[in-house]
C-alpha positions as CSV (number, residue, x, y, z in Angstrom):
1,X,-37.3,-114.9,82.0
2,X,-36.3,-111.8,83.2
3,X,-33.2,-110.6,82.1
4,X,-31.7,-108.7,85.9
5,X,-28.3,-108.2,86.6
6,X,-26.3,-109.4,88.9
7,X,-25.2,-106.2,91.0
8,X,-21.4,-105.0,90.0
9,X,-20.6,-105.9,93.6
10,X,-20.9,-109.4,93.7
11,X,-19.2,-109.3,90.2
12,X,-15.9,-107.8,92.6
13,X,-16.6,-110.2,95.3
14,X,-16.3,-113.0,92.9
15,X,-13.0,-112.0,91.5
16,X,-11.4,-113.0,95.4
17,X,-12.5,-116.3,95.1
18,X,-11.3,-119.8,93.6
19,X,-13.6,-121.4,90.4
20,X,-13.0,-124.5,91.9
21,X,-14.5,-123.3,95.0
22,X,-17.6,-121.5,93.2
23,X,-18.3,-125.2,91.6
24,X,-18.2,-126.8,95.0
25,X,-20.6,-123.9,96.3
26,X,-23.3,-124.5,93.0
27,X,-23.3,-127.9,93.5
28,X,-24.0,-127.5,97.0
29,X,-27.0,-126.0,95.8
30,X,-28.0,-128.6,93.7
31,X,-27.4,-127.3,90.0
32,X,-25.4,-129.9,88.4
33,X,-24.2,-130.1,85.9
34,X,-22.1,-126.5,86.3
35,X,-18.7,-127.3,85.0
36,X,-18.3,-126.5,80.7
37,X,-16.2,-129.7,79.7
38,X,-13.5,-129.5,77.5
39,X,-13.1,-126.1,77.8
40,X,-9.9,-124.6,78.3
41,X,-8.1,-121.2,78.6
42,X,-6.6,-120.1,75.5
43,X,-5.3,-116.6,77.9
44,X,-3.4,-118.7,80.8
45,X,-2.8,-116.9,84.1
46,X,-5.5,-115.2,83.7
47,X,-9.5,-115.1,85.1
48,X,-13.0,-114.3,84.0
49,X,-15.7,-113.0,86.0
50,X,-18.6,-111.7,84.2
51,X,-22.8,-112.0,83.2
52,X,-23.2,-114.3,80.2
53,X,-24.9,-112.9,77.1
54,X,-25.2,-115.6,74.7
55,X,-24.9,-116.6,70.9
56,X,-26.5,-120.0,69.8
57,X,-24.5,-121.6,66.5
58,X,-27.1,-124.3,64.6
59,X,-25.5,-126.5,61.5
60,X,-25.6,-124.6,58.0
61,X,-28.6,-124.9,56.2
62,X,-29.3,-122.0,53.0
63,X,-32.7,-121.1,54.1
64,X,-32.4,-120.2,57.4
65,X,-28.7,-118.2,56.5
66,X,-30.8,-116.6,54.0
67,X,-33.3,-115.3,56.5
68,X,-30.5,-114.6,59.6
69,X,-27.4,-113.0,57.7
70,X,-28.3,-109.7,57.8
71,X,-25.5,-107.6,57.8
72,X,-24.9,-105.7,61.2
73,X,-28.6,-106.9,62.7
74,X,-27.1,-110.7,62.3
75,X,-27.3,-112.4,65.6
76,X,-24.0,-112.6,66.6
77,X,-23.5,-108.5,66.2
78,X,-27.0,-108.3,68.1
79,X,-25.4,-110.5,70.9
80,X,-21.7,-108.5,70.7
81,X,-23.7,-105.6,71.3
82,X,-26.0,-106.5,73.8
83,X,-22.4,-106.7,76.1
84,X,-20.6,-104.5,77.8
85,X,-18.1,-104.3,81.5
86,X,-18.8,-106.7,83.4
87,X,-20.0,-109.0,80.2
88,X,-19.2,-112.1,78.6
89,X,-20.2,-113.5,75.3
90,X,-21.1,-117.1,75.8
91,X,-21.3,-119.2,72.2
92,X,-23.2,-122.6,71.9
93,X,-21.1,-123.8,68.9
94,X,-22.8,-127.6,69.4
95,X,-19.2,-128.7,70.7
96,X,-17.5,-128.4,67.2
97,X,-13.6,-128.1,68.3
98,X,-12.4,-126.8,64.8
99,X,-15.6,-124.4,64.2
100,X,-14.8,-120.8,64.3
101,X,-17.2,-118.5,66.2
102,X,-15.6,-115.7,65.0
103,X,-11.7,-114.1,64.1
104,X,-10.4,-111.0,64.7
105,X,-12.5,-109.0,62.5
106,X,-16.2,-109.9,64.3
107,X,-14.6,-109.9,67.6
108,X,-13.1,-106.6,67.2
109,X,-17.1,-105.7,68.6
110,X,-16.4,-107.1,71.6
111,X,-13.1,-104.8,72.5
112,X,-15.1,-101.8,71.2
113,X,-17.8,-102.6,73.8
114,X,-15.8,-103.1,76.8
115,X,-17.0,-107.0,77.4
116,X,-15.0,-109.8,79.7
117,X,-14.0,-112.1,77.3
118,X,-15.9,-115.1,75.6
119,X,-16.7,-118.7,76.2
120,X,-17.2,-121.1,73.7
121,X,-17.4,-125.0,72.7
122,X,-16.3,-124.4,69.8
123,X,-13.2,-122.9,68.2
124,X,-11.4,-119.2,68.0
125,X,-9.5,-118.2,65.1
126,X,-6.7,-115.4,64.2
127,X,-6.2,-116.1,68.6
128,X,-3.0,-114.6,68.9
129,X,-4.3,-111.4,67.2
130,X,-7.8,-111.3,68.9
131,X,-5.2,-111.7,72.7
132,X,-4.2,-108.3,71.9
133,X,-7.5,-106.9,72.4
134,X,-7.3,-107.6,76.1
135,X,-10.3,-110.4,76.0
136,X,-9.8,-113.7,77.8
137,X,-10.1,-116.5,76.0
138,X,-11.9,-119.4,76.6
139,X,-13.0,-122.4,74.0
140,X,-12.3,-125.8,73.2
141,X,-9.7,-125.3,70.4
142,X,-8.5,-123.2,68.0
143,X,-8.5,-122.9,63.9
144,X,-7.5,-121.6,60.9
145,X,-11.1,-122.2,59.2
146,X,-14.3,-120.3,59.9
147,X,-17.1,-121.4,60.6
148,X,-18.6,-122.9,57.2
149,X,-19.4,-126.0,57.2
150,X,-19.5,-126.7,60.3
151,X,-21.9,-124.0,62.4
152,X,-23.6,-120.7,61.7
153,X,-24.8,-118.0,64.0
154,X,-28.7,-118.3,64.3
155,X,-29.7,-116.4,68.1
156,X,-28.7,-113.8,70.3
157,X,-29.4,-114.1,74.2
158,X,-31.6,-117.5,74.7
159,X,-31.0,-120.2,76.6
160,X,-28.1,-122.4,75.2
161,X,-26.0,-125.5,76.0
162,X,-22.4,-124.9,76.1
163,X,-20.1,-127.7,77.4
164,X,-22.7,-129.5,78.5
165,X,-24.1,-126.8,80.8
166,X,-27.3,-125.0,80.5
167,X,-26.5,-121.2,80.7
168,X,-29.1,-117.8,80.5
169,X,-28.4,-114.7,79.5
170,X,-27.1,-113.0,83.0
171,X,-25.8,-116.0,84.6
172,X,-22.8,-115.4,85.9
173,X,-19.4,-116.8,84.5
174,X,-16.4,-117.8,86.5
175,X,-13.3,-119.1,84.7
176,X,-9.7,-119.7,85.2
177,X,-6.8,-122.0,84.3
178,X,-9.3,-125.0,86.3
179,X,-12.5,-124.6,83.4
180,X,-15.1,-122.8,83.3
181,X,-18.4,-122.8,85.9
182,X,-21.6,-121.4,85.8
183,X,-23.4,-120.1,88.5
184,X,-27.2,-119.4,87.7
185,X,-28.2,-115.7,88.5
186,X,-30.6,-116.3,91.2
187,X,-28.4,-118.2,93.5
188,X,-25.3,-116.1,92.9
189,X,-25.3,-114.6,96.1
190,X,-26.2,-117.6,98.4
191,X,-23.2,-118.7,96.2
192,X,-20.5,-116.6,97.0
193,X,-21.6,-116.1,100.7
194,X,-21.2,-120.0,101.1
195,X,-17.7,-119.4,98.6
196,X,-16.3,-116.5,101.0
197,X,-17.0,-118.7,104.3
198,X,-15.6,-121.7,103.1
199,X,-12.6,-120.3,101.7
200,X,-12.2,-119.0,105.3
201,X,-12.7,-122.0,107.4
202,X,-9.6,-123.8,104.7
203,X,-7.4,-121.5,105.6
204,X,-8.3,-122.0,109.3
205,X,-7.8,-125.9,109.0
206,X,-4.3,-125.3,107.2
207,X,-3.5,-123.9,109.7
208,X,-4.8,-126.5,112.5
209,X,-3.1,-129.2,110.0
210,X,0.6,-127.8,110.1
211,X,0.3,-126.0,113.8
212,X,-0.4,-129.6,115.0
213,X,1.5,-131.8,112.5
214,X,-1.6,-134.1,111.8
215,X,-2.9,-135.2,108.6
216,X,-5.9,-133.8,106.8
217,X,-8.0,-135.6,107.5
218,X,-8.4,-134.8,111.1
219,X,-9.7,-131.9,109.9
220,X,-11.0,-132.1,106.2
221,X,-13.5,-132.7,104.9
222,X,-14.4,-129.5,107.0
223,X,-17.2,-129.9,109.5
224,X,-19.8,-127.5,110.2
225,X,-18.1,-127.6,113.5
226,X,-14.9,-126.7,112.1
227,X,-16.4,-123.8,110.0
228,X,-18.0,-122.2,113.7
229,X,-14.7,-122.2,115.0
230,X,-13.2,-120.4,112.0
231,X,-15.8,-118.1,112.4
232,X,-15.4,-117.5,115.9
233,X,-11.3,-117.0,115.7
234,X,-12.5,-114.3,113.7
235,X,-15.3,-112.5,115.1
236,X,-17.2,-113.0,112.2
237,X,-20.5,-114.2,112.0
């Protein structure tokens, strides 16, 4: 697959809106599942926008570590430095809570190249320290250990599962304190044009709902009727 970026714009555009209105927008659309379970933010308060690059994590085996670890060319460096702005490093980790993907001397690459933050199923260690280096944080857990005996870096940027989602390199990664959604490249746009809109006409039927003291559901769930309206108090569209 072609590996084109999303344009920095729509990166900025997607920074305005909610995650939990991005998952309603890329379900809309029919790709389900979008939503990483069990994934939480390990930097609260805080959001990630950004194009996935990704690192795929297989069980140990002496062989295959044999052929893989090879010193700075090892996949996960070849994945850290495939990122930069505007990046995230997304880590299949086969949903091993406890397994490190890396501590704060791999990830140091990650700060040195500018990238978004990370993503994984799996664990983070040395978390406080690796907090400093301005990343956010996302994963299922973390650890003391590495990542012996549990996983062990195998490929940089292919497709991966990571909780329970399907995600490509430049797919694009929302994330706050709500989880983690990805939105596949080539619907981004139609995405956050449906995100922007919809966004609007809630704020328009919040406003309906206390300017006439009526419940919700007079207005919501919002009506293609409703959203003309919005558009039309203003001038949009």
């Amino acid at each position: 697959m072609a590996d084109e970026r999303i344009p920095d714009e729509i990166l900025e555009r997607y920074k305005n809106v909610a995650v939990a209105t991005v998952y309603g927008g890329v379900r809309r659309m029919g790709y389900e599942p979008c939503f990483m379970m069990g994934i939480r933010n390990f930097t609260p308060g805080q959001s990630l926008v950004g194009r996935a690059r990704t690192l795929r994590f297989i069980p140990p085996r002496p062989d295959i570590m044999k052929e893989v670890h090879n010193g700075e060319d090892s996949p996960e460096y070849r994945a850290m430095g495939s990122c930069g702005p505007g990046d995230v490093l997304v880590c299949d980790a086969m949903g091993r809570e406890y397994a490190a993907i890396g501590g704060d001397v791999k990830l140091l690459q990650l700060k040195m190249v500018g990238a978004e933050g990370v993503v994984t199923d799996g664990a983070i260690r040395d978390l406080d320290v690796i907090r400093g280096y301005g990343l956010k944080l996302f994963a299922k857990g973390r650890t003391p250990t590495g990542g012996a005996p549990e996983v062990d870096s195998f490929e940089a940027n292919a497709t991966i599962g990571c909780g329970g989602v399907a995600v490509r390199p430049s797919d694009l990664i929302v994330a706050d304190d709500d989880g983690v959604v990805v939105v596949a490249r080539q619907i981004a746009a139609d995405v956050i044009d449906w995100v922007e809109e919809h966004e609007q006409a809630e704020e328009y039927v919040k406003g309906l709902i206390e300017k006439e003291g009526v419940a919700p559901g007079k207005y919501y769930p919002i009506s293609e009727e409703t959203v003309i309206r919005s558009r039309e108090s203003t001038g949009s569209r």
